[in-house]
N, C-alpha and C positions, 0 to 999 in steps of 0.2 A: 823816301825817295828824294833826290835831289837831279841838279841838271847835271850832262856828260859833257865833256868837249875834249875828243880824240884823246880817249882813253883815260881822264881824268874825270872823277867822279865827289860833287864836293855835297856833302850829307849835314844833317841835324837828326837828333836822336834824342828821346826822353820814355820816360815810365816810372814805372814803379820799382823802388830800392825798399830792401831789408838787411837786415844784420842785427847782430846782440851787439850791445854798446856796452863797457864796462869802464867802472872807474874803483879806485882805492886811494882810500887817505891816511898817506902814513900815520900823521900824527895820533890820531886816534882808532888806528888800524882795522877801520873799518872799510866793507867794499859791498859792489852791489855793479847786479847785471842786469837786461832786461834785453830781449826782441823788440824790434823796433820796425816800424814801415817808416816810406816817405815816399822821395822823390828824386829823379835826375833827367839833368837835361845836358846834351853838348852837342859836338858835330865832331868833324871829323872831313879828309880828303884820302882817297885814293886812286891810285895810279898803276895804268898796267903797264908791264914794261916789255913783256913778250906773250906770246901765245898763250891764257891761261895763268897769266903768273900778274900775280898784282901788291903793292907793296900799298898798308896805308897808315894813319898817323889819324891820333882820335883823341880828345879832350873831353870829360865828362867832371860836370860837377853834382855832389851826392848830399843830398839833407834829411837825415832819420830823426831830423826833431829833436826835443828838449823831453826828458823823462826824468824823473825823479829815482833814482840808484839805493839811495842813503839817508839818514836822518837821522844825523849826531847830537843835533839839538831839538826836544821833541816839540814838534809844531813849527820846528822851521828848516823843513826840506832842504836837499841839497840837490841842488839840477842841475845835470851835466847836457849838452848841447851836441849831437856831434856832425860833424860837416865835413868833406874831404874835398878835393881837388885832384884828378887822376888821370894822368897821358897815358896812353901806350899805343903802342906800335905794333905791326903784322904784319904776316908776308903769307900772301893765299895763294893754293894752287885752284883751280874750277875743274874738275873731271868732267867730262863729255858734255864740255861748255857748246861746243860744235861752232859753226864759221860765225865770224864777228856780222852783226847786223847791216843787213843789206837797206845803202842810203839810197832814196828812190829822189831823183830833182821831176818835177813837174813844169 
């Protein structure tokens, strides 16, 4: 949850990342895969622009850690890293969002 101000809504966001990480080396054609956990964190801002309709734009970056794939030379592992960096973009609709929240002044 983050704060609003007339309809703009500006967020952070993290957890838990997975994926298989894979690498290959031509030279010695070898390869090697492995499931991987970690980690991500980013934010993100979005914006309503009509009734139910809201457009937003997100930034996450992702680290499954360093794993060992391969081992072309024996006793001396080959570790692959892998990290990413990831924008994207959306456009929501809210079904039976019902009336925007009622501001009360005291």
């Amino acid at each position: 949850m983050g704060p609003t101000w007339d309809g703009l809504f500006i967020y952070l966001t993290g957890g838990l990342a997975f994926g298989e990480v894979s690498a290959f080396d031509s030279l010695f054609a070898v390869s090697g895969r492995e499931w991987r956990i970690g980690w991500t964190f980013g934010g993100g801002l979005e914006v309503m622009f009509a009734p139910n309709w809201s457009v937003k734009v997100e930034y996450l970056h992702v680290d499954l850690g360093t794993g060992v794939l391969y081992d072309i030379v024996p006793g001396t592992p080959e570790r692959v890293h892998f990290e990413a960096d990831i924008v994207r973009a959306g456009l929501n609709f809210r079904f039976n969002s019902g009336p925007p929240p009622v501001r009360v002044k005291y």
